[in-house]
C-alpha positions in Angstrom: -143.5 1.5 109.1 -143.4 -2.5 108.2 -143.5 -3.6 104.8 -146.5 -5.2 103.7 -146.6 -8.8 104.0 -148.1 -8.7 100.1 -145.6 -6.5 98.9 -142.3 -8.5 99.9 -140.4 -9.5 97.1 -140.5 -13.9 98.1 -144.3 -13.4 99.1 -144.6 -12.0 95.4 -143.0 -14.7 94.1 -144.6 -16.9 95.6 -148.0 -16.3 93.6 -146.2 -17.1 90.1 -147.4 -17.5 87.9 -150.2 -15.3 88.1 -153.7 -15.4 86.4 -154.2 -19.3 86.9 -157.7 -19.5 87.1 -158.0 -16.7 84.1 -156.3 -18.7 81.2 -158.2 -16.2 78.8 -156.4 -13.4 80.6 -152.7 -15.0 80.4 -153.2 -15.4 76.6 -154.3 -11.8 76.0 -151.1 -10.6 78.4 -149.0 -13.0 76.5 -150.4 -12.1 73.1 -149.8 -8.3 73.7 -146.0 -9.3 74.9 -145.8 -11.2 71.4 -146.3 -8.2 70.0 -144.0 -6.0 71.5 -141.6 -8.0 71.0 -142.3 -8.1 67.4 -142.7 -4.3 67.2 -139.0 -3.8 69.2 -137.8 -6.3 66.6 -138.6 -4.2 63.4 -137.5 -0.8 65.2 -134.2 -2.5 65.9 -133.6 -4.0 62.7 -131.8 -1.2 60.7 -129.1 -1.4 64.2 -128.5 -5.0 64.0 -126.5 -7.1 61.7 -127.9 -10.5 60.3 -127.9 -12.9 62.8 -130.1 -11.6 65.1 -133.8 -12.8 64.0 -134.4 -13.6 68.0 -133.0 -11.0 70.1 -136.0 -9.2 71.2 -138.3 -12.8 71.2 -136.1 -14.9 74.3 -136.9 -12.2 76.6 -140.6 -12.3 75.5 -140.9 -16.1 75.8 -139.0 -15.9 78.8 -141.2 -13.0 80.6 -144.3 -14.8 79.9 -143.0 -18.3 81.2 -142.2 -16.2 84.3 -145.1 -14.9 85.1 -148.0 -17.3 83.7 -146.5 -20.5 83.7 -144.9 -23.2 81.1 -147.6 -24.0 79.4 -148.4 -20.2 78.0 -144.6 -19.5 78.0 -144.7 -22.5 75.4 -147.0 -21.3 73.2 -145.1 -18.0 73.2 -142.1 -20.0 72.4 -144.2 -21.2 69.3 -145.9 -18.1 68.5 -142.0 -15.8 68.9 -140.5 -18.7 66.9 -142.9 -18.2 63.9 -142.6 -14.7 63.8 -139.0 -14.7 63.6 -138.8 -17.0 61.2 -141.4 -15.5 58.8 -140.2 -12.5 59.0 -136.5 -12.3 60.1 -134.6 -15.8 59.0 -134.1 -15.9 55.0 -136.4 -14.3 53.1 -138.9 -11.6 54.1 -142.6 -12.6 55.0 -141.5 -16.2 53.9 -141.2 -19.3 55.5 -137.9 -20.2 54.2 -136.5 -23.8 54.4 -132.8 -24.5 53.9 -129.8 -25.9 56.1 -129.4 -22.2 57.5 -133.3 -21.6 58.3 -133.1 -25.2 59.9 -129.9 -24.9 62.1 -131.3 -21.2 63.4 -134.6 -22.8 64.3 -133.2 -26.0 66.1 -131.0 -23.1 68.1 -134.0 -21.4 69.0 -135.9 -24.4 70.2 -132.8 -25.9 72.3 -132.6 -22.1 73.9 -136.3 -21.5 74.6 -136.7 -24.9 75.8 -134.5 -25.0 78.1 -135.5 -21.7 79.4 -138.7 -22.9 79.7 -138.0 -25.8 81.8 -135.8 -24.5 84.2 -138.5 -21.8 84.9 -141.0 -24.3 85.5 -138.6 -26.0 87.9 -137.8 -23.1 89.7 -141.3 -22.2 89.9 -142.0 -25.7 91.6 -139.8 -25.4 93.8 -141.1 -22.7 94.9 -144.5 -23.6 95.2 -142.9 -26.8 97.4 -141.1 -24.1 99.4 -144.3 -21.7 100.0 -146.3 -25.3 100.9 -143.8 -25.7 103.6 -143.4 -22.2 104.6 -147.4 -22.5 105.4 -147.1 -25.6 107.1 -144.5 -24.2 109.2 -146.3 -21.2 110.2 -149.0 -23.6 111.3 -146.9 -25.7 113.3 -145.1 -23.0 115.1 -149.2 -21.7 115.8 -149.9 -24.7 116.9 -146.4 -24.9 119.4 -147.0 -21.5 120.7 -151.0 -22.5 121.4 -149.8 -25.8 123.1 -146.9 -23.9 125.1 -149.4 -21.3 126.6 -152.2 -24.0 127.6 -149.4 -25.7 129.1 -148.3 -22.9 130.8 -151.7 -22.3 131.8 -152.5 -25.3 133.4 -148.9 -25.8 135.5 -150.3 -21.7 136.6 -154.0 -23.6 137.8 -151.9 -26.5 139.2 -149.9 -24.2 141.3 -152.9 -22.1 142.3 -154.8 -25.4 143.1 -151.6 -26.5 145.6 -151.4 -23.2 146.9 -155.8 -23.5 148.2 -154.8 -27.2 149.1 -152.5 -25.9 152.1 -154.5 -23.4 153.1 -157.4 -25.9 153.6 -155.1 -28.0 155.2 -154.0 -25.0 157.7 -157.1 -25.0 158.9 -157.0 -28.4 160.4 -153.4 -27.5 162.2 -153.6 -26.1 165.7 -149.7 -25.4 165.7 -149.0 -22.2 165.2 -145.7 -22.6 163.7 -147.0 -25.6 161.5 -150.0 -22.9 160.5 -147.6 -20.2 159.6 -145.1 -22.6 157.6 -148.1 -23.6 155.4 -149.3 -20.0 155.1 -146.0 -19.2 153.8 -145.8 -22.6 151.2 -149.1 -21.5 150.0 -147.8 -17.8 149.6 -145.0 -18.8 147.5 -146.7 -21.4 145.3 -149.7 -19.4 144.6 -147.1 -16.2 144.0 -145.4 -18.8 141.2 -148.6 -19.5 139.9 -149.7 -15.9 139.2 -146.6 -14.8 137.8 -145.3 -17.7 135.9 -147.3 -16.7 132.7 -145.5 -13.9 132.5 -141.6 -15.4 132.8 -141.7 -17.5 129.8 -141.8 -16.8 126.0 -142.8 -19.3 123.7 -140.0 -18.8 121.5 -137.3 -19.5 124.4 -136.1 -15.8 124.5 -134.5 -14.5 127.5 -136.3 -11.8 129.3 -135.9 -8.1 130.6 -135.3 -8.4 134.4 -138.1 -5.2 134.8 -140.5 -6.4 132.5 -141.8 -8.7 135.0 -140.5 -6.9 138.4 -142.9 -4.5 138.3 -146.1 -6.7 138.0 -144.4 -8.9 140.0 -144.2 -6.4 142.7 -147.7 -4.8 142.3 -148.8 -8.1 142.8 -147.1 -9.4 146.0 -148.8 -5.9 146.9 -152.1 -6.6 146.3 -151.6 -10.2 147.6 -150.7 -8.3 151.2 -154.1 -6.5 151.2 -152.7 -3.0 152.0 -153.9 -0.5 150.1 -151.5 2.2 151.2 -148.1 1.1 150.4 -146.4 2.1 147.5 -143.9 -0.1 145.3 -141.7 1.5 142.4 -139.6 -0.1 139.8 -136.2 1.8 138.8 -134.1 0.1 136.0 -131.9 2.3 134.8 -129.5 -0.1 134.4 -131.5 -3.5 133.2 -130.4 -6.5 132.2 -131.7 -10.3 130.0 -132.3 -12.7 132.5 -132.0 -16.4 131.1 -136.0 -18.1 131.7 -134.5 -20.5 134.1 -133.1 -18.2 136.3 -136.6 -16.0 136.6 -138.5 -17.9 139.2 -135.5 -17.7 141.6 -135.5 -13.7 141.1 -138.9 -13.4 141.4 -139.1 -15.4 144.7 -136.1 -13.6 146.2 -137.5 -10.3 145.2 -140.8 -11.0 146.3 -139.5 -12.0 149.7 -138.1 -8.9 150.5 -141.3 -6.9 149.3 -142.9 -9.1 151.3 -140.9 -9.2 154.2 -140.7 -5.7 153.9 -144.4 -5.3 154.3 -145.0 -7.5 157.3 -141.7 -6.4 159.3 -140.7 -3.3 157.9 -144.5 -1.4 158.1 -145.9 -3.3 160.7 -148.5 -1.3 162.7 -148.5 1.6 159.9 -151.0 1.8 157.9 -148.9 3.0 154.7 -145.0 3.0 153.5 -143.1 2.9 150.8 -141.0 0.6 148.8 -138.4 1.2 145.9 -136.8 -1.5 143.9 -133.5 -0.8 141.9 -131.9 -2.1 139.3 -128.3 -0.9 138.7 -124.7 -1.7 137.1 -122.2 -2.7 140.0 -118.8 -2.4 138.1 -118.4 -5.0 134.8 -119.2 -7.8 136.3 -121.7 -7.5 139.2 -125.6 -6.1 138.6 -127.1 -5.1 142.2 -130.8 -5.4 142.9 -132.2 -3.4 145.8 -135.3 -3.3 148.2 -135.7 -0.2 149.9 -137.9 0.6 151.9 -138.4 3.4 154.7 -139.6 1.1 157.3 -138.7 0.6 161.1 -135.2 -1.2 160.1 -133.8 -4.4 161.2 -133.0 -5.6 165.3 -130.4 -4.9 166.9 -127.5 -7.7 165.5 -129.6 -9.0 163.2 -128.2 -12.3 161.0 -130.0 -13.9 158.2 -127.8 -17.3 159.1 -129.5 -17.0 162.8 -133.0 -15.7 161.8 -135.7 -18.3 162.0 -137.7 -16.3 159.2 -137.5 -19.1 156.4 -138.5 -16.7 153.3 -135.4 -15.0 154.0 -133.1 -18.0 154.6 -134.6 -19.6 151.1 -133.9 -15.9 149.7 -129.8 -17.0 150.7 -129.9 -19.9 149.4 -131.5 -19.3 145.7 -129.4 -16.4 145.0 -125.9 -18.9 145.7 -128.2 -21.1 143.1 -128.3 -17.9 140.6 -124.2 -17.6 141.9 -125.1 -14.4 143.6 -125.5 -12.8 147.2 -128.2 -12.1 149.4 -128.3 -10.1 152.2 -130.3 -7.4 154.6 -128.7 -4.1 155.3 -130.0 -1.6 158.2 -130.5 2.0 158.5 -133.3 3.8 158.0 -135.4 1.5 157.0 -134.4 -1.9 155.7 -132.3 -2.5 152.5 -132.5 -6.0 151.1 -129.3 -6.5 148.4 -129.2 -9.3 145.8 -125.5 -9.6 143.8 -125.9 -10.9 140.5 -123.2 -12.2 137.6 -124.0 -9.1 135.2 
C-alpha cells in the first residue's frame, strides 16, 4: 500500500510548528515540557556531578522551539533558565548572584539562543520550500491541463482535415483522385483518433502494446466489419520513444487495413493477429497475420501502385527499420525494428 501523503516524514515537517492558531494550547504543551524537564532534573541529580544545572533543560527548550515555534521556544528558554538557576546553580531555591552564577547563565543564553535561531531559520526555510513545492505542483497542473487541451485540439484539427477531404471527394469525378483523398482522409482522421493516446505529458516513452491494441480495434471499427477479429500478442514488448509512435501506428494500421480490404475481400469475417516478438539482440519484429486470400502471384511492394503500403516502406527506413509483405496462407506483413 502507499504511504499516506500526511504521514510522510517532509509533509510532517512541513506543518511545524504546530498549534499556530492555538497559542493557549502551545503554552500548556510547553508548560508541561517545562516540567518534565524539571522533574528529570531532580531524579538525575544524585547521578550527576556539579556542573550540570542544564542538562535536562536544552533539550526542553529545544523540543518546544521545534515544534511550536521561536517565540514559545523563547519563553521556554526563559522559563528552563530560571529554574535552573533557582534551583540548580549556587545555592538551593536561591537566586544566587556571583561571577560563577553569572558566567553559567551567559553560557546558557549564548547556547539556547543560538539554538533557537537556527531553528527558526530552518523552519523558514522550510516554509519557503513547502511555498514553492505548492507552487510547483500547480504549475506542473497547469502544464499537464495545457498539454492535453493542446493535444486535444491538434486531435479536432486532424479530424476537421480528415471531413475536409471527404467533402472535397465528393466534388472529384476521378476515380483515382476519389480514392487518393479517401485514403488522406483515412490516415489523418486515424492520427487524429489515436494521437491522444501516444503522448504523456510528462515526455515518457511508451509501451509499444499499450496503444496497438486500441489502435487496432479501432482501424477495425473504422472498416465497418463487424466480423473480423484483431488480437494483440506482446510477449516480447518493448518502449517506444513518442516521436517514433505515429510512424508505428501508421505502418501498423496499414497492414490491418490493407489486410481487411485485400486480404478478406468478399468474406464476410477473418481474422487478424498482431505480434510482437524479440528477433535476436538487436532486432524486435512486428507482425500482421492474417488468414486471408494471400498476395498475387510476384507480388513487389516497389511495383505496387497501393500507396498505403509504399508510405508503410518508407516510414519504417525513417524508424531505421524494414518493411515488407510475406505470402502463404494468408498475408504476413513484417516491420524490423532497432530493439
Amino acid at each position: 500500500m502507499g504511504q499516506n501523503k500526511s504521514t510522510e516524514p517532509g509533509r510532517w515537517l512541513e506543518r511545524l510548528p504546530i498549534a499556530r492558531d492555538r497559542p493557549a494550547l502551545a503554552v500548556t504543551a510547553m508548560l508541561g515540557i517545562c516540567a518534565v524537564a524539571l522533574a528529570a532534573r531532580f531524579l538525575a541529580d544524585p547521578w550527576l556531578t556539579s556542573g550540570f544545572p542544564y542538562v535536562t533543560f536544552f533539550p526542553a527548550v529545544i523540543i518546544s522551539s521545534f515544534l511550536f515555534g521561536v517565540r514559545v521556544g523563547g519563553a521556554a528558554g526563559v522559563i528552563c533558565g530560571m529554574l535552573s538557576w533557582y534551583f540548580f546553580i549556587g545555592e538551593r531555591e536561591v537566586f544566587t548572584i556571583n561571577l560563577g552564577a553569572i558566567i553559567a547563565l551567559g553560557f546558557y543564553i549564548v547556547v539556547v539562543g543560538t539554538d533557537i535561531v537556527i531553528i527558526h531559520w530552518l523552519q523558514r526555510a522550510n516554509d519557503h520550500l513547502a511555498t514553492e513545492r505548492e507552487v510547483s505542483r500547480t504549475l506542473a497542473k497547469t502544464r499537464e491541463l495545457l498539454f492535453r487541451e493542446l493535444q486535444h485540439r491538434v486531435s479536432n484539427n486532424l479530424q476537421v482535415a480528415a471531413g475536409l477531404l471527404t467533402v472535397q471527394k465528393r466534388r472529384v469525378r476521378d476515380e483515382a483522385a476519389r480514392a487518393a483523398l479517401d485514403e488522406s482522409a483515412r490516415r489523418l482522421g486515424l492520427i487524429g483518433r489515436i494521437s491522444r493516446q501516444l503522448y504523456d505529458a510528462e515526455g515518457a516513452t511508451r509501451s509499444m502494446a499499450e496503444f496497438l491494441e486500441p489502435l487496432c480495434a479501432d482501424v477495425v471499427e473504422a472498416s465497418g466489419r463487424r466480423n473480423i477479429r484483431c488480437t494483440v500478442n506482446a510477449a516480447h514488448d518493448a518502449l517506444l520513444a513518442p516521436d517514433a509512435a505515429i510512424p508505428l501506428a501508421l505502418i501498423v494500421a496499414e497492414a490491418v487495413a490493407n489486410a481487411i480490404e485485400h486480404g478478406f475481400a468478399g468474406r464476410e469475417d477473418g481474422t487478424i493477429e498482431v505480434e510482437l516478438v524479440r528477433d535476436g539482440e538487436e532486432m524486435l519484429r512486428v507482425e500482421v497475420r492474417d488468414d486471408g486470400h494471400g498476395l498475387p502471384e510476384g507480388f513487389d511492394i516497389e511495383a505496387s501502385d497501393n500507396l498505403g503500403l509504399r508510405i508503410a516502406a518508407m516510414l519504417a527506413q525513417q524508424l531505421s527499420g524494414r518493411f515488407e509483405l510475406i505470402g502463404g496462407k494468408g498475408a504476413t506483413a513484417r516491420l524490423m525494428l532497432p530493439a
